[in-house]
N, C-alpha and C positions, 0 to 999 in steps of 0.2 A: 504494500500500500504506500502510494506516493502522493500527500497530499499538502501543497504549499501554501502559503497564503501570502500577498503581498497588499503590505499598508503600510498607511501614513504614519508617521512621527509626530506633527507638529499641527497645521492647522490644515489642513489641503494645500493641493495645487503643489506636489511635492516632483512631481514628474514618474509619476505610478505609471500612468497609462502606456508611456515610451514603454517601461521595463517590462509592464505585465506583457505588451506585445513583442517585446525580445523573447521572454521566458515562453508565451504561448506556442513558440516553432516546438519545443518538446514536450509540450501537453496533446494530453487524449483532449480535456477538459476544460473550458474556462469559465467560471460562475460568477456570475452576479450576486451577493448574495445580501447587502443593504442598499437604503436609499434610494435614489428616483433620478428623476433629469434636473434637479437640483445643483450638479456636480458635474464637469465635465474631464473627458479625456483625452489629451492632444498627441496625434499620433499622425510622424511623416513619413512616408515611405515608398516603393515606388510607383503606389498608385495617387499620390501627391499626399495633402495635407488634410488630417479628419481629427473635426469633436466629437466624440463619441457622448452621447449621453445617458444615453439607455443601454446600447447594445455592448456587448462583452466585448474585453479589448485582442478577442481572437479569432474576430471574423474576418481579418486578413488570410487567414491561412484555410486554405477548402478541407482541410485533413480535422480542423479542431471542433470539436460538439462545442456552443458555446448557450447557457444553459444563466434564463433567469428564474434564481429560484424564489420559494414561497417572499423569503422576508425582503423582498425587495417591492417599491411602491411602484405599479405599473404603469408608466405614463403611455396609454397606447398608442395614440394620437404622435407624440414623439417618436415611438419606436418603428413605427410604419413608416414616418418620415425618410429616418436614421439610415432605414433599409433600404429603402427606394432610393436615396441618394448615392449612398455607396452601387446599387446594380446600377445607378443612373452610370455611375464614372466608372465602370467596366472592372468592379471588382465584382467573383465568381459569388453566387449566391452564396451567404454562411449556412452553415449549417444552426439552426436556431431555434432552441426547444424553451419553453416556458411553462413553469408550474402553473397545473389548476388551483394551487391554493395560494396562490399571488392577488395579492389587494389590488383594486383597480383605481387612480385617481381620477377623478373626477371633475366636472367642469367646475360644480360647485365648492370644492378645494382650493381650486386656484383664486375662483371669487373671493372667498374669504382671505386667506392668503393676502389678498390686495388689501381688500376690504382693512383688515386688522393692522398693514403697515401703515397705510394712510390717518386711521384713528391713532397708533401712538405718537407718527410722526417724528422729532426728534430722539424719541425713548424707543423708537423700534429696534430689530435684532437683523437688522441687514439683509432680511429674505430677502429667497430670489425669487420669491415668488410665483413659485412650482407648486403650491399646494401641497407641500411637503408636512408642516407641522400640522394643519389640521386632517390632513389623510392619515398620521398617524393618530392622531385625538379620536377621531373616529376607530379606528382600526382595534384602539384596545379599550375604546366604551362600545364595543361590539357591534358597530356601526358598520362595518368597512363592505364592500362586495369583492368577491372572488371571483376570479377567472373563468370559474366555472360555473356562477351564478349567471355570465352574460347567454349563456346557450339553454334556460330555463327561465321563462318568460315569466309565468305567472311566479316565482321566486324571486325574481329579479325587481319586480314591478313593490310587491310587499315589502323586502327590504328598502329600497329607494323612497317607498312611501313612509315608513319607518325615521330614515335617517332626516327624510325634508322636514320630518314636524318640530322637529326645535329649530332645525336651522330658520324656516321663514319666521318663527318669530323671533331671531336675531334680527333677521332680513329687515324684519319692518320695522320693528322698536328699538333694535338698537343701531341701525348701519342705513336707518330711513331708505328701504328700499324694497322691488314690489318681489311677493315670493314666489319661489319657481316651482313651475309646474312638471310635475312628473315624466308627461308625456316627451316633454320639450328636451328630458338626460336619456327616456327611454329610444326616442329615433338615434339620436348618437352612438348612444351603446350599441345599437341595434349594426349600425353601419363599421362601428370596430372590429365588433366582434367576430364578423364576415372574414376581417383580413386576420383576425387573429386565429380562427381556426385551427389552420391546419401545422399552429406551432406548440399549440397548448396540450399537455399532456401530463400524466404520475413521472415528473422531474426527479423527486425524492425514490423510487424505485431505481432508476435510469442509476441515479448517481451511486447509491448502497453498491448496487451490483459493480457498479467499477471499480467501487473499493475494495472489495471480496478478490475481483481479479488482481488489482494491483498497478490497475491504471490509474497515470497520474494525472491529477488535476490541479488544476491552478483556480484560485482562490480571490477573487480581483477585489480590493477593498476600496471604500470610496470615502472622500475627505483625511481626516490626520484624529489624531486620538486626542487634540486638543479641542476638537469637537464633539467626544462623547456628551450625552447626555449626564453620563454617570461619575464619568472619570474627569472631563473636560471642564472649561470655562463657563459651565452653565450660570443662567440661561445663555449665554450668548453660542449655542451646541447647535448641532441639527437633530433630528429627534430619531434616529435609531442609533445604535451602539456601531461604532467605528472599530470596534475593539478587534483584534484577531480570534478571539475566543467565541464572538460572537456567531464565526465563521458554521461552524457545525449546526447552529442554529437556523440560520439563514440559507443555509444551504442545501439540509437535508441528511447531513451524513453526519456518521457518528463522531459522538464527541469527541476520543480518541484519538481520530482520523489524520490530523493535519503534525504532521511531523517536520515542517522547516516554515518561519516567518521572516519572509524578508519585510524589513522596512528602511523606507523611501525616506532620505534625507539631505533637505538642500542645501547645496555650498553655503545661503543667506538664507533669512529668512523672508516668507509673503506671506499675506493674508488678505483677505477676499471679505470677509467680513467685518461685522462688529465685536467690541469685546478688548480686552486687557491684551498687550499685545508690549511688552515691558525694552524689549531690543530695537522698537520705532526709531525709524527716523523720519526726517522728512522736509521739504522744501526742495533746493536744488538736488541736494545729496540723495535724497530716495529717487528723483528724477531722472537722474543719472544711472541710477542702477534700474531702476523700472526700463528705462528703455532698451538697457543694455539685453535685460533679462529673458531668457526664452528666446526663441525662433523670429517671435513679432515682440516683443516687449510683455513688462506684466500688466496682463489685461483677465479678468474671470472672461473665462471658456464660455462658462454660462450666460452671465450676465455684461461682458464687455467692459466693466467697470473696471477703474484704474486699481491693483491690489497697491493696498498700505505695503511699505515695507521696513525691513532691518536688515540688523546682522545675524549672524549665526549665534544663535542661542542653546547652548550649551546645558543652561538649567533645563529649559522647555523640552530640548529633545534628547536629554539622555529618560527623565521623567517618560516622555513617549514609546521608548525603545523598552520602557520596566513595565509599561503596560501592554505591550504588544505582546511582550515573550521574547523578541529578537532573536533570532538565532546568527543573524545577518544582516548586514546592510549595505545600501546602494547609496553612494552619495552623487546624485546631480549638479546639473550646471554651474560645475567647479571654471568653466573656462567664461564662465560670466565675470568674475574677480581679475580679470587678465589686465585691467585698464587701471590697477590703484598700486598706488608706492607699499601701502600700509594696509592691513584688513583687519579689522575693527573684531570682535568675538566677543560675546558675553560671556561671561565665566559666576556669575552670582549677580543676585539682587538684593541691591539695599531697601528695607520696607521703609513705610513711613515711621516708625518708631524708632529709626534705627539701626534696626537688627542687619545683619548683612546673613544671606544664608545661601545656599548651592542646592537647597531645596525646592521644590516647585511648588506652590502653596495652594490654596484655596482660594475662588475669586474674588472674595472682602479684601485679601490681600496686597492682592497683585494691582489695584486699583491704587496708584502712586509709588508703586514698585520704581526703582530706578536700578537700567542694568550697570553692573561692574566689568568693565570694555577691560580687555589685551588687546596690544597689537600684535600680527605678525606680519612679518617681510611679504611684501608684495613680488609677484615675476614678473610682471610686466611682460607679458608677451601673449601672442595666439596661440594656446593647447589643443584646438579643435583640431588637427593632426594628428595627433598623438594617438597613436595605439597599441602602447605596453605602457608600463609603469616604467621604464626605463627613461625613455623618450621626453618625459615631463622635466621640468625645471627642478631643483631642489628645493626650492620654494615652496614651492604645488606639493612637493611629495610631503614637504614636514606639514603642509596646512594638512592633509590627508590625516597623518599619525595626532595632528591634532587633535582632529575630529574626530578620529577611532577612540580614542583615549580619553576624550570629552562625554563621549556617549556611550563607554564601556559596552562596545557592540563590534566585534571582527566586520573591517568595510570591504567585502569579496569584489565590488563593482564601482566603477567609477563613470559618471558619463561627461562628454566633453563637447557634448553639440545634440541639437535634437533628433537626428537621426540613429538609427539601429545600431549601422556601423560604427555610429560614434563613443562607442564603450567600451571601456576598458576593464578586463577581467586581472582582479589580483592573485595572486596564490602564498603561499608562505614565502616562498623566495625573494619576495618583495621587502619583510622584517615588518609586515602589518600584520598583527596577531594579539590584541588585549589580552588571549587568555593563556598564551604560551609564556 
């Protein structure tokens, strides 16, 4: 049994999707198994440039099942999108299976969704406005429809009728607006459903048995562990578990199951959202590196928006790497740092009282947290070449052991451009090893 999982450190937008579609060429499997189109995944290759939002990041390859399971929020409407674009641009139809016990978002999710950022207004949580938080409010006040509710009419219609009675009297008394009628979600559903058909199926059976055989699966994680619900900067979280553990849950297979977690961790730090975010910076200097950042600059996948940025934060993501499990890590867009004398690193947070700690705290905390910066020597040069650890600067190499040794996580990967080939694989030979 071979099963992987690859997630975030920190807050998303870590550059998952590149890696999970490196790692996908040697999976049977790639799962979906939290969140929604909330999240995107930026993936180049030689069928050009793709967001993934919905669809697993191993529909590149015509050999990989790629497989959204139960705990993922099903935006159908996106995912029909997703798919048709990709055959538009002459990538081979994926292979694409979808659990019948997959929650269905809804129009009426998204409406609120809006509805509820416009009402806080400045005290919102930076939705993106996917109907994410109220799809899962619904989902576990037993509200939610299943996949397999849309091809049973008169079940379909009862639930739906169900869920609209509290919501229109949100609709009308508290969000002044007129409420929806049943009929008007049921022609919609009706018309998804059609193209969802022939991909919906017992995912949870599918995957058990692969396990039994000893096929291995890939495990695709979405956002950073600093957006758990549980673990994270709540509220400022997304509303399912981020966590790698949460994997067997979301997935379908046993808990057991997952025997390697990589996590995804960037040269600097970005963020997409709202929330305590302690290694910020900003004006010219984050603007500088926003641009530099990524293929097109730091921009959400999702939402377009300019991401906040920093430095590499050390507290945040050794903390992320103790919640994942780590067994491994991938560090990204090291050759974004190519342009600076000096590179800035958090190493601790002084709180408002004082205290200096290397702990990562609770969010009462972290609100006036100030980071504690080193610097290290900059290389000044283009790394996007490079492909061995030889090849890199000695600069680059000590930021690497820096990083290793910051987030007590062995770093097996390095990437140095947003393409495939742009990764560099470490081995022992290299003298990066935390645990040796």
């Amino acid at each position: 049994m071979t099963v992987t999982a690859i997630v975030g450190a920190n807050w998303g937008d870590e550059g998952k999707g590149k890696m999970t579609d490196v790692l996908a060429a040697k999976s049977s499997f790639v799962v979906r198994y939290q969140g929604g189109s909330n999240a995107g995944h930026t993936i180049i290759n030689h069928y050009g440039k793709f967001a993934l939002h919905m669809l697993p990041s191993g529909v590149f390859y015509p050999s990989v099942n790629n497989v959204i399971g139960p705990g993922v929020a099903l935006d159908i409407g996106m995912l029909a999108q997703e798919y048709q674009s990709l055959v538009d641009r002459g990538v081979p139809k994926p292979k694409l299976y979808v659990s019948e016990r997959a929650q269905v978002v809804l129009p009426v999710h998204r409406l609120f969704d809006e509805l509820e950022e416009e009402r806080l207004g400045e005290k919102g949580f930076g939705s993106t406005k996917r109907g994410i938080a109220p799809f899962y409010a619904d989902k576990f006040a037993k509200l939610g429809i299943q996949a397999a509710d849309l091809f049973d009419t008169v079940r379909l219609r009862e639930r739906l009728e169900q869920l609209l009675a509290s919501k229109n009297v949100l609709l009308q008394h508290l969000y002044k607006r007129q409420p929806i009628e049943v009929d008007s979600i049921m022609e919609q559903l009706k018309t998804e459903a059609e193209w969802l058909l022939p991909f919906v199926g017992d995912t949870t059976s599918m995957l058990q048995e692969a396990c039994r055989k000893g096929e291995s699966i890939l495990l695709e994680g979405q956002l950073g562990a600093l957006r758990d619900p549980d673990h994270g900067i709540y509220p400022y979280s997304t509303s399912s578990s981020t966590i790698a553990g949460y994997g067997p849950v979301g997935s379908g297979i046993p808990a057991r199951a997952i025997t390697d977690v990589i996590v995804v961790v960037k040269a600097y730090s970005s963020c997409a959202g709202a929330g305590p975010f302690v290694s910020e910076i900003e004006g010219e200097e984050a603007s500088e590196l926003r641009r530099r950042g990524g293929d097109a600059g730091e921009f959400g996948v999702t939402t377009g928006r300019p991401r906040r940025m920093g430095w590499f934060d050390a507290v945040a993501t050794r903390y992320g790497c103790l919640l994942q499990d780590a067994t491994e890590a991938t560090l990204t867009n090291l050759d974004v740092l190519g342009y600076l004398d000096e590179i800035p690193v958090c190493t601790a947070y002084e709180l408002e009282d004082g205290t200096v700690t290397d702990q990562f705290p609770a969010t009462n905390k972290l609100n006036g947290a100030k980071p504690i910066l080193q610097k290290l020597t900059g290389w000044k040069s283009d790394i996007s070449h490079a492909r061995s650890f030889d090849e890199l600067p000695e600069a680059a190499k000590a930021y690497i052991r820096f990083v290793e040794a910051g987030i007590g996580v062995s770093i097996t990967n390095v990437s140095v451009g947003p393409r495939r080939e742009q990764v560099i694989q470490l081995n022992r030979n290299t003298g990066l090893s935390v645990s040796s």
